[in-house]
C-alpha positions in Angstrom: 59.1 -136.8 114.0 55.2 -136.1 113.3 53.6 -139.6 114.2 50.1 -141.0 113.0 47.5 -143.6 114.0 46.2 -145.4 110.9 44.8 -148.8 109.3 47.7 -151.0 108.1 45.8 -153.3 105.5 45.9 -157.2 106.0 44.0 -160.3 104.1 43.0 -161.2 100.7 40.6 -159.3 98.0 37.4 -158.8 99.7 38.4 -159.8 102.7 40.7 -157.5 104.0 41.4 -156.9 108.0 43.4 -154.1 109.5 46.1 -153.7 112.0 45.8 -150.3 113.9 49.4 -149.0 114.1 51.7 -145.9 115.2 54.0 -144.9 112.6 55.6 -142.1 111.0 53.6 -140.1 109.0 56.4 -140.3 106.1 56.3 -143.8 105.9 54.4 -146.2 103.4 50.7 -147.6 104.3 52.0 -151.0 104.4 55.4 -150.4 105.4 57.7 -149.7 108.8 55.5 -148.6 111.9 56.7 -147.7 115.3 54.3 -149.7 117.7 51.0 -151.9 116.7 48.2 -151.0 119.0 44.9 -152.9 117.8 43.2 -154.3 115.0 39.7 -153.6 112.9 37.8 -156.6 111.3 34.8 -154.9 109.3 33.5 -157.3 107.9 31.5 -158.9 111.1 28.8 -156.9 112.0 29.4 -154.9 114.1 33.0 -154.5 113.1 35.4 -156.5 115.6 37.9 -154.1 117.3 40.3 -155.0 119.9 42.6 -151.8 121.2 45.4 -152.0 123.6 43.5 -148.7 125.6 46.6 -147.3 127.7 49.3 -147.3 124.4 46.7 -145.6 122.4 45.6 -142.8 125.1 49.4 -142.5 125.2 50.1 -141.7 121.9 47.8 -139.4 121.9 48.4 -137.4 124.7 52.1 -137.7 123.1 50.5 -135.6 119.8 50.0 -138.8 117.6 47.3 -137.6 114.9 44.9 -140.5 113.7 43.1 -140.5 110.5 39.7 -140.5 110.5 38.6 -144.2 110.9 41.1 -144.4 113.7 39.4 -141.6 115.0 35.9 -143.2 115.5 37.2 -146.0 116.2 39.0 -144.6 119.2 35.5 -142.8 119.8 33.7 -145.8 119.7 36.1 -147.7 122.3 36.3 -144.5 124.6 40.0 -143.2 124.0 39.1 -139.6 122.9 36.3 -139.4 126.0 39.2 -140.4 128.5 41.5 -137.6 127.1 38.9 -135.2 127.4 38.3 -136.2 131.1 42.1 -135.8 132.1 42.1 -133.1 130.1 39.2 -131.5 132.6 41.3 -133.1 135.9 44.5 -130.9 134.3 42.7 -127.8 134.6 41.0 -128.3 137.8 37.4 -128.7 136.3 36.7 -132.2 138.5 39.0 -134.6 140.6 40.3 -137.9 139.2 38.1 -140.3 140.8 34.6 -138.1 139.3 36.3 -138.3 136.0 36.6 -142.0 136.2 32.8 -142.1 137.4 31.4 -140.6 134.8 34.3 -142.6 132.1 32.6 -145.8 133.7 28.6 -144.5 133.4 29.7 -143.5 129.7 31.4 -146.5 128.9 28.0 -148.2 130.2 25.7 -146.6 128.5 28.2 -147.1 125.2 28.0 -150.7 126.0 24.2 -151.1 126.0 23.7 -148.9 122.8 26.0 -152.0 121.3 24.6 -154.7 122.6 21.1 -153.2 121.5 22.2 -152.9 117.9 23.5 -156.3 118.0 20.6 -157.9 120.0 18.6 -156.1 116.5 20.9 -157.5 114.0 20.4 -161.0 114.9 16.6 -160.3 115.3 16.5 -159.1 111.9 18.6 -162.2 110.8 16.7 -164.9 112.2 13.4 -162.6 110.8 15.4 -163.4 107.3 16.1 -166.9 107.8 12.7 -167.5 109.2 10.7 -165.9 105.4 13.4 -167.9 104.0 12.5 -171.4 105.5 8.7 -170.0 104.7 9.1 -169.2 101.1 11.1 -172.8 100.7 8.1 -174.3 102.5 5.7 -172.8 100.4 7.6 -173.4 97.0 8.1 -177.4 98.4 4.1 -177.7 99.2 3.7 -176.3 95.6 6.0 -179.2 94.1 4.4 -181.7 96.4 0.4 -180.4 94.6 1.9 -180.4 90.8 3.5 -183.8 91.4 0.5 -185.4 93.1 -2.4 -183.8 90.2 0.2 -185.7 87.6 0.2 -188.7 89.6 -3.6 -188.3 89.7 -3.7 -187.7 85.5 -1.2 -191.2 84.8 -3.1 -193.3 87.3 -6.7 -192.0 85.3 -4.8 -192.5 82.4 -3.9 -196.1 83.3 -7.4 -196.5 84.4 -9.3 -198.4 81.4 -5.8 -200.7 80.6 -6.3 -201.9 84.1 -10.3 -202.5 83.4 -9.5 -204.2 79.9 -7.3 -206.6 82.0 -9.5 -207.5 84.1 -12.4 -208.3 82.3 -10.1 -210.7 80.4 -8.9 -212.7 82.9 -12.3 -214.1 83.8 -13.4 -214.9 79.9 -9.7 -217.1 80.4 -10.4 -218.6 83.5 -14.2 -219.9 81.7 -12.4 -220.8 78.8 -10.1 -222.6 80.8 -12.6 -224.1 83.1 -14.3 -225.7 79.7 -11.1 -227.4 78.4 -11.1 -228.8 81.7 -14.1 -231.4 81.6 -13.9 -232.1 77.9 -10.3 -233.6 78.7 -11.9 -235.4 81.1 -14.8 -236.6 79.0 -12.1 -238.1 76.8 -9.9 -239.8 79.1 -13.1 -241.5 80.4 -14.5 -243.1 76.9 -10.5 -244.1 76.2 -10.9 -245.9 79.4 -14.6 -247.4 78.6 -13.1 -248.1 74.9 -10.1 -250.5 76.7 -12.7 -252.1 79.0 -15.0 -253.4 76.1 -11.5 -254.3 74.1 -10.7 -256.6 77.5 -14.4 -258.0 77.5 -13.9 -258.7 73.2 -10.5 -260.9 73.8 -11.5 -264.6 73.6 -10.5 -266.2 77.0 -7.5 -269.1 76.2 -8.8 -272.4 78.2 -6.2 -274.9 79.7 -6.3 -278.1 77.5 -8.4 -280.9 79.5 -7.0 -284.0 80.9 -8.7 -286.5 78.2 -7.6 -284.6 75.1 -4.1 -284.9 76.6 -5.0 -288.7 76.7 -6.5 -288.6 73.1 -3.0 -286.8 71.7 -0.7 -289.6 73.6 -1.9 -293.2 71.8 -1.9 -291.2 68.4 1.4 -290.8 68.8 2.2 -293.7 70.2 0.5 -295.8 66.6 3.0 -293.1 64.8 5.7 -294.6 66.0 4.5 -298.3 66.1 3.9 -297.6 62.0 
């Protein structure tokens, strides 16, 4: 039975993720598969990969034939540069533990390279969210100038209102202050006019003690008549 290594696709429309998988080469893309040995996520950058190392060398050493993204992808973790290496201890070329050195200074060097590109990417991001923030900083301070000039215009344009105003509130307060003392005036000549009204009522005397006597044998002859 010819067996592959290939993408098995996973996820929704334009988000799709892969399982890595063994199966036969007859079989559907999406259908029955002999043994799942990874997964590929590409859309994080770089592309998220996790392999199971050992099941994969062995399939390959067993004659498995991946497609072509499998095949970088193995690449990329190291599988097809460990087969070489055993390959090289098969036919004498170097002993085991020098094929494992230089497996571990490649896989080093492998693992700076990434960490370089991805030490680059999130420069360049943060480079990208930094003219951002400046271009929203500029267009803000822009806003901030047009809003304040037509501040500026309505408060000029308000300007004579606010002068009209207040040259009539004093004229009031004069006009006001007038009205005062003439009010005053009059309330004192009503109060002169009651005083010589007072001194113009004729005083009413008590009657004297001889006109009482006077009245009293007048009425007395009345009644003697």
């Amino acid at each position: 039975m010819a067996t592959k290594l290939r993408l098995q696709r996973h996820g929704r429309t334009h988000r799709a993720f892969y399982h890595i998988v063994v199966a036969d080469s007859r079989a559907p893309r999406d259908g029955k598969f002999i043994e799942r040995i990874g997964s590929y996520d590409p859309n994080t950058h770089p592309a998220t990969i996790t392999l199971n190392f050992d099941r994969a060398l062995y399939w390959l050493q067993t004659g498995a034939q991946p497609t072509n993204t499998v095949r970088n992808i193995l690449s990329r973790e190291g599988v097809l540069m460990k087969k070489h290496l055993l390959g090289g201890v098969a036919k004498g070329a170097f002993s085991e533990e020098e094929a494992e050195k230089r497996f571990q200074e490649w896989k080093e060097n492998k693992q700076k390279t990434l960490e370089s590109l991805k030490n680059k990417d999130e420069e360049k991001q943060r480079a990208e969210e930094k003219a951002r923030f400046e271009a929203e900083k500029k267009i803000n301070e822009e806003k901030a100038k047009a809003l304040a000039k037509k501040r500026a215009e309505m408060e000029a344009a308000n300007a004579p209102d606010v002068e009209e105003s207040a040259t009539k509130e004093p004229a009031v307060k004069e006009k006001k202050e007038e009205e005062v003392p003439a009010t005053e005036g009059k309330k004192e000549e009503t109060a002169k006019e009651e005083k010589k009204e007072e001194k113009e009522e004729p005083e009413v005397k008590a009657p004297t003690a001889e006109k009482k006597e006077e009245e009293v044998p007048a009425t007395e002859g009345k009644k003697e008549e």
